[in-house]
C-alpha positions as CSV (number, residue, x, y, z in Angstrom):
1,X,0.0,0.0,0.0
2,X,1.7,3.7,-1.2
3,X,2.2,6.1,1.8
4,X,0.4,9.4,1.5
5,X,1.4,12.0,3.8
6,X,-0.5,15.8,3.9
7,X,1.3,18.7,4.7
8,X,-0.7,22.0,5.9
9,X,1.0,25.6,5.9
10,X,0.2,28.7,4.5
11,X,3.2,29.2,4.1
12,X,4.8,28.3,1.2
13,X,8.8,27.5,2.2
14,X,7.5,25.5,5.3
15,X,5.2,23.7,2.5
16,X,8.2,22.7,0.3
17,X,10.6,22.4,3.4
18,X,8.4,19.8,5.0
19,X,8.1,17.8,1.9
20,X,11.4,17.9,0.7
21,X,12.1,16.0,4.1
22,X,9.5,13.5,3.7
23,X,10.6,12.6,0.1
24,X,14.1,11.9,2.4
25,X,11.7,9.8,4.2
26,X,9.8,7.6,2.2
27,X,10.5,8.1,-1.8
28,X,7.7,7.6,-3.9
29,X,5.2,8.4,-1.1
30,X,1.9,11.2,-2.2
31,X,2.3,13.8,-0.2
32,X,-0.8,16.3,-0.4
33,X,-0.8,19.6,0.6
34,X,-3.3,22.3,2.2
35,X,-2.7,26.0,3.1
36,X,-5.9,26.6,5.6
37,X,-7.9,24.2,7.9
38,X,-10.4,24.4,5.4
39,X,-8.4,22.8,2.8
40,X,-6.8,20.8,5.1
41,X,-10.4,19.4,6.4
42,X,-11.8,18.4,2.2
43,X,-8.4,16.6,2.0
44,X,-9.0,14.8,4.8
45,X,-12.4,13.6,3.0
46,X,-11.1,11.7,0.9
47,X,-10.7,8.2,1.0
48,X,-7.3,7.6,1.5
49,X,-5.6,6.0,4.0
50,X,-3.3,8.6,5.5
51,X,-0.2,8.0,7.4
52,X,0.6,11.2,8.9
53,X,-0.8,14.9,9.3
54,X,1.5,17.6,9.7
55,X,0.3,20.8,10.5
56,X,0.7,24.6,11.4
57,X,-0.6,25.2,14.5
58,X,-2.8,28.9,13.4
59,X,-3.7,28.7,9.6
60,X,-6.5,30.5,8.0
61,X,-10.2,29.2,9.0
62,X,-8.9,28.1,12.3
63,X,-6.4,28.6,15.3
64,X,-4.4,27.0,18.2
65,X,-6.5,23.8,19.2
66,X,-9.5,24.3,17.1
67,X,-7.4,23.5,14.2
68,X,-6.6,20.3,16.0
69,X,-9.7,19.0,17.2
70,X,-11.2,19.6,13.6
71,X,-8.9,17.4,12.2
72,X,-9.4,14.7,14.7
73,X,-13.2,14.6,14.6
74,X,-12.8,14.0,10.3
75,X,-10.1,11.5,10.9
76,X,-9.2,10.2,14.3
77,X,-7.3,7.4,13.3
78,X,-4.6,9.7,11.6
79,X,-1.6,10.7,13.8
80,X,-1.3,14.3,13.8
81,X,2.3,16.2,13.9
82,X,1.7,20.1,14.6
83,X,4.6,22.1,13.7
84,X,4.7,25.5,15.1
85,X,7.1,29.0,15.4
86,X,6.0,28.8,19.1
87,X,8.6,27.2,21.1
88,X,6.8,27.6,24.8
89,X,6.2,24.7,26.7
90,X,2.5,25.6,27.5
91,X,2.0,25.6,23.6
92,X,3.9,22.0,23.9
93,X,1.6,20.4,26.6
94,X,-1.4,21.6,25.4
95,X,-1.0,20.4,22.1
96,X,-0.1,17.2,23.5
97,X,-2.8,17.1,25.9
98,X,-4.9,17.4,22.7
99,X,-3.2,13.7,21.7
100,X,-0.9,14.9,19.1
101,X,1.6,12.6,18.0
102,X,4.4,15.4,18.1
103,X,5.1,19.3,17.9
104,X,7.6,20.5,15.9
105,X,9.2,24.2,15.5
106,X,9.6,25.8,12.4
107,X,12.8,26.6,13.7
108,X,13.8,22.5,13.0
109,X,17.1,22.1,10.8
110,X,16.0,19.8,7.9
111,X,18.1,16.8,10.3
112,X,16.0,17.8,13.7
113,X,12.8,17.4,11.6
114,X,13.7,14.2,9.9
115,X,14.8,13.0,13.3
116,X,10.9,14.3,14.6
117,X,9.0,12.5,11.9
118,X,11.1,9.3,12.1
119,X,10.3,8.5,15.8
120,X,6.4,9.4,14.6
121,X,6.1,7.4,12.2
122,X,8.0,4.3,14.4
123,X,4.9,4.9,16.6
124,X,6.1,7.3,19.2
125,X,5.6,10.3,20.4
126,X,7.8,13.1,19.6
127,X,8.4,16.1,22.2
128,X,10.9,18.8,21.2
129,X,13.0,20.7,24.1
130,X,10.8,24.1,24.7
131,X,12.6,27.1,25.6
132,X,10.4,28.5,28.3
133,X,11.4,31.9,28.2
134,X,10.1,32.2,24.4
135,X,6.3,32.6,24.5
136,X,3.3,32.3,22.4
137,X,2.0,36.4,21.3
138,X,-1.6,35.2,22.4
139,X,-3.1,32.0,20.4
140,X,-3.1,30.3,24.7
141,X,-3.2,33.5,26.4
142,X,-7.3,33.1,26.7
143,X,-8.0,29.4,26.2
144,X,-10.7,29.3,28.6
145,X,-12.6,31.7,27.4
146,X,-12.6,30.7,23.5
147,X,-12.6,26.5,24.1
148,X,-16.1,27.5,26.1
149,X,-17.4,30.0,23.1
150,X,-16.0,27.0,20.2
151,X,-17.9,24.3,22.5
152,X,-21.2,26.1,22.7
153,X,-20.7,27.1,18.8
154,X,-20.1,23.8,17.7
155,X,-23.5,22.5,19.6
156,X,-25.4,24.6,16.8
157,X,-27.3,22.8,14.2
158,X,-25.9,25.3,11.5
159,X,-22.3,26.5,10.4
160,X,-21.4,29.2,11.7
161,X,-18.3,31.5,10.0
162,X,-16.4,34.3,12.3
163,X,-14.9,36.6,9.4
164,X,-12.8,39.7,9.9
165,X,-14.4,43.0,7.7
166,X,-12.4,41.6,4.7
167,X,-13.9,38.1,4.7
168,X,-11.2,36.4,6.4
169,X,-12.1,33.4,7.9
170,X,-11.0,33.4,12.2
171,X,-13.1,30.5,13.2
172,X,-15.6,28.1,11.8
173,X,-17.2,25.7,13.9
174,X,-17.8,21.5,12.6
175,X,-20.5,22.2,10.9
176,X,-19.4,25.1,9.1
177,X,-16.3,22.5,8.4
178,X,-18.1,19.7,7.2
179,X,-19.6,22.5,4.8
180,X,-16.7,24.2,3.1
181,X,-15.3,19.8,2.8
182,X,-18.4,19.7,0.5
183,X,-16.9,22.5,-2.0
184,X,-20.5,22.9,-3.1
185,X,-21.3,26.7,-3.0
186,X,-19.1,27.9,-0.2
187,X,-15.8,27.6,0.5
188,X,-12.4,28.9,2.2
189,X,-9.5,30.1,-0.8
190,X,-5.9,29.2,0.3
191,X,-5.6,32.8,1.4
192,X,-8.6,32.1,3.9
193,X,-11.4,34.0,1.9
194,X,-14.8,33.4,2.7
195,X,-16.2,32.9,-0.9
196,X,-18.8,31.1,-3.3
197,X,-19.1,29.3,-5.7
198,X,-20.2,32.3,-8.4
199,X,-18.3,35.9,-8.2
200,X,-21.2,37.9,-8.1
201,X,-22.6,35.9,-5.0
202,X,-19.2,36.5,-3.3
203,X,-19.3,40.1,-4.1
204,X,-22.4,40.2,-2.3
205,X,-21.5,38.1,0.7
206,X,-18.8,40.5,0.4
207,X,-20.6,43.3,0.2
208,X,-22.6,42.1,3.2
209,X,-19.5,41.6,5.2
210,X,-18.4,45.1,5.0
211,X,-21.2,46.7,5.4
212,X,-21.4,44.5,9.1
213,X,-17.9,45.2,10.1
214,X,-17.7,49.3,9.4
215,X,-18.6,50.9,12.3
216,X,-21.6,53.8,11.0
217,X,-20.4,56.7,13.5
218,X,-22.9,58.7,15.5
219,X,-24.1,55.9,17.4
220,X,-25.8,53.8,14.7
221,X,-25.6,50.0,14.9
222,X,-23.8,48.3,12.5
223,X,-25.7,46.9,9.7
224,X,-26.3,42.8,8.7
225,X,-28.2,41.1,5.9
226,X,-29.2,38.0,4.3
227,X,-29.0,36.3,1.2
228,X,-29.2,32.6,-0.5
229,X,-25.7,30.7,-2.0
230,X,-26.9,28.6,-4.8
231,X,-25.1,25.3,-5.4
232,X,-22.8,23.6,-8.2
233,X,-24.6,20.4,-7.0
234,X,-28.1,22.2,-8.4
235,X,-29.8,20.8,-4.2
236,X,-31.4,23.4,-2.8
237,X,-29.4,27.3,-2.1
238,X,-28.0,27.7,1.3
239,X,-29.3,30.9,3.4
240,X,-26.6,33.1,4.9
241,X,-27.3,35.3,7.7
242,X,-24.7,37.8,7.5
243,X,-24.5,39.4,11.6
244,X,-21.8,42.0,13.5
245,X,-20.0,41.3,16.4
246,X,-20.1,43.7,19.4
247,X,-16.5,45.1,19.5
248,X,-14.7,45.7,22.9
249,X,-12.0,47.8,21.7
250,X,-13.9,51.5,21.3
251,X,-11.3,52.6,19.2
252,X,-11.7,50.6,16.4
253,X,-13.5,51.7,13.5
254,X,-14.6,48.3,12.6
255,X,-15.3,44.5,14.1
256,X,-15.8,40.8,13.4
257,X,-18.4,39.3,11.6
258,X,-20.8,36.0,12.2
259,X,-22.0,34.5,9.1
260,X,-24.8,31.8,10.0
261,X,-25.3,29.1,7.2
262,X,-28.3,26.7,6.9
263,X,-28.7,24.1,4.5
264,X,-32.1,23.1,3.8
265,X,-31.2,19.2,2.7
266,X,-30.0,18.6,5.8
267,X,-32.3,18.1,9.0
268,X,-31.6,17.8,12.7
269,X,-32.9,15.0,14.6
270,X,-32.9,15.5,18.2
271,X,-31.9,12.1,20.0
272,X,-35.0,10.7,21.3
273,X,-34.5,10.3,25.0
274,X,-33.9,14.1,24.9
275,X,-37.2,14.8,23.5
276,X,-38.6,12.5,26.3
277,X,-37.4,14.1,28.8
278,X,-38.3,17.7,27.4
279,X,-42.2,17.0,26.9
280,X,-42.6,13.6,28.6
281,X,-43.4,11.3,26.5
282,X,-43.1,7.7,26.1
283,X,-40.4,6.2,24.2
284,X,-42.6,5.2,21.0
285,X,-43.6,8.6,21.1
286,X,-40.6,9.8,21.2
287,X,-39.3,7.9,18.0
288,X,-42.4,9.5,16.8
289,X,-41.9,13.2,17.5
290,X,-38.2,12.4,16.0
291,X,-39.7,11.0,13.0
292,X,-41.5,13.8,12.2
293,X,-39.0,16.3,12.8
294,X,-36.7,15.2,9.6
295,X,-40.3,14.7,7.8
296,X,-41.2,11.5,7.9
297,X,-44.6,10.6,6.9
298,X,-47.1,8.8,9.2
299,X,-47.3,6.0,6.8
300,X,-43.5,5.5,5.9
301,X,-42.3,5.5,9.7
302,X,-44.9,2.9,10.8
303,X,-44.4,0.9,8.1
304,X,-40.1,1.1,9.4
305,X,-41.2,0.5,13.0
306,X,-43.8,-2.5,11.8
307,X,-46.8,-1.2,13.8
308,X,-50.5,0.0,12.3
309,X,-51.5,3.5,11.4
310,X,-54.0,3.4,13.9
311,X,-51.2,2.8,17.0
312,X,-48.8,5.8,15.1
313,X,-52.1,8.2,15.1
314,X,-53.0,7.4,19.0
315,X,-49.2,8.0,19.7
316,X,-49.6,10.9,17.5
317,X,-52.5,12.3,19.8
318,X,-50.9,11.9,22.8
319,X,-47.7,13.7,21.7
320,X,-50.2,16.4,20.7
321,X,-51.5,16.9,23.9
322,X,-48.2,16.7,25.6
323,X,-46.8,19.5,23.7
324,X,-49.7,21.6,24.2
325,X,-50.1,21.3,20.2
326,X,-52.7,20.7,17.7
327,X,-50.2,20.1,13.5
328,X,-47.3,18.8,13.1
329,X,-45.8,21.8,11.4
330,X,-46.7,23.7,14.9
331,X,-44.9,20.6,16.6
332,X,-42.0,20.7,14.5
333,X,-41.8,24.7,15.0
334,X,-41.9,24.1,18.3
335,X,-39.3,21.2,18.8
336,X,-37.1,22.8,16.1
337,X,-37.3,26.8,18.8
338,X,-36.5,24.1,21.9
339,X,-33.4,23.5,23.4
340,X,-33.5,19.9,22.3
341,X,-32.6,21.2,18.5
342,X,-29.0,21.6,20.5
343,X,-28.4,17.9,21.0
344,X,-29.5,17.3,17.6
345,X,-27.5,15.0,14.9
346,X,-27.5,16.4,11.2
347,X,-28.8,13.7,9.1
348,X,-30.4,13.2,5.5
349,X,-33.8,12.1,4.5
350,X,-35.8,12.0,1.2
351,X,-38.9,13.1,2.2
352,X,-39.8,15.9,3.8
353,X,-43.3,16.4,3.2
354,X,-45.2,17.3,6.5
355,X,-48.1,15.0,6.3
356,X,-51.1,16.7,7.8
């Protein structure tokens, strides 16, 4: 079986001086390469069975352990080698603490990083020699606070995009990830542009981004917007909700931006014993309720659970009455506005005709 290694930097002598040592290495061995998470994340997609994933610690798209824990959730199996400028020992430990096979620095001789990759690829861990007087500028200096804000973004059914006023991407959480691996209508450039899949769409996502960045003067809020992405794939357009970002620093002119992105061909279905809990209801009714939420009709999910239409309408009933509702599109609204659509699991489903 061929080795394939990826390599992801953005910049390009790290690229070339990574590679070059990995040709040392193992000659004849792919090596793919990705300048931003994004990229880094639709390599990853395919299927290939990687050896080894070396990667900058802050790329465009992502930063310091996002970046990390992106890659592990597409694939966990791969061993993962960060190579960084930071030479601190807290950038060391919590990189390993993460489960990184090894941290390199970009400071390596083409022999130290040889040396590095060697013992990784004999199945140990590599740990360089920090110099703890040499810190990181800020990527650990507020961990706390942005793991919390990246674990409550990531428990949102939607992608969500942070951007700076000129579209560049600062965080995305997974499901934003999984969206740009598509390459279907939106996507991250290698210079970590927010952009789609037509020019005059990205002029207006664009467009939309500036105007939600530039701080109006006077007092006036900065201004969002909306608009619809359509797709190479011809499935349905996303819908982007283009949003500002409170700014702390009052003398700036401008801020960050939250894009929200939904795709309509992909529903959420709550797990079931959450929606028990929520609006007590038995477990059949539960199934039922989460059924209905990805648009199931009555017919098709009790013909999959092997029970007659009379049992999934008297389920059906009491679920009504539970919820305090009276159609399933009011059900669905309501589950959907609930705190159970939090826990829920993308999936996709063919139907989605509500059937009344």
């Amino acid at each position: 079986m061929k080795t394939t290694f990826v390599v992801a930097d953005d910049h390009p002598l790290v690229l070339e001086g990574v590679k070059g040592v990995l040709r040392e290495i193992e000659q004849g061995a792919d090596i793919l390469q990705a300048t931003s998470y994004p990229d880094l994340l639709q390599v990853l997609s395919q299927d290939i069975d990687f050896s080894l994933v070396i990667a900058d610690l802050n790329m465009p798209g992502m930063a310091g352990l996002d970046g990390i824990r992106a890659v592990q959730s597409k694939r966990p199996e791969v061993p993962i080698v960060i190579i960084s400028a930071t030479e601190s020992r807290k950038a060391i430990n919590k990189t390993l603490q993460c489960g990184v096979a090894g941290y390199m620095f970009k400071s390596f001789s083409q022999s130290e990083m040889r040396h590095a990759l060697e013992q990784v690829l004999q199945g140990e861990t590599f740990v360089p020699e920090a110099n703890n007087e040499m810190f990181s500028s800020d990527e650990f200096s507020e961990e706390p606070t942005r793991d919390f804000g990246a674990a409550a973004l990531n428990q949102l059914p939607m992608g969500v995009v942070i951007v700076d006023r000129s579209a560049q991407v600062v965080f995305m959480n997974n499901n934003a990830s999984d969206l740009f691996a598509q390459n279907d209508g939106v996507d991250v450039g290698p210079t970590g542009i927010f952009r789609t899949a037509k020019v005059a769409e990205t002029k207006n996502l664009h467009a939309l981004i500036g105007d939600a960045a530039v701080d109006l003067g006077d007092g006036d809020q900065r201004e969002g917007g909306a608009m619809t992405v359509s797709r190479p794939s011809y499935r349905r357009s996303f819908s982007l909700l283009v949003v500002p970002l409170p700014d702390e620093d009052v003398s700036r002119d401008h801020g960050n931006v939250a894009v929200f992105i939904n795709d309509p061909e992909r529903h959420n279905e709550p797990p079931t014993n959450v929606l028990a809990r929520l609006y007590g209801l038995t477990e059949a009714e539960a199934r039922l309720l989460q059924a209905l939420i990805v648009g199931k009709k009555l017919e098709t999910f009790a013909a999959e659970v092997g029970v007659s239409m009379n049992t999934v309408r008297s389920h059906l009933k009491q679920v009504f009455r539970k919820t305090g509702t009276n159609r399933q599109p009011e059900l669905v609204s309501l589950v959907m506005n609930s705190s159970a659509y939090l826990a829920s699991n993308p999936v996709w489903v063919e139907e989605d005709a509500y059937d009344d």
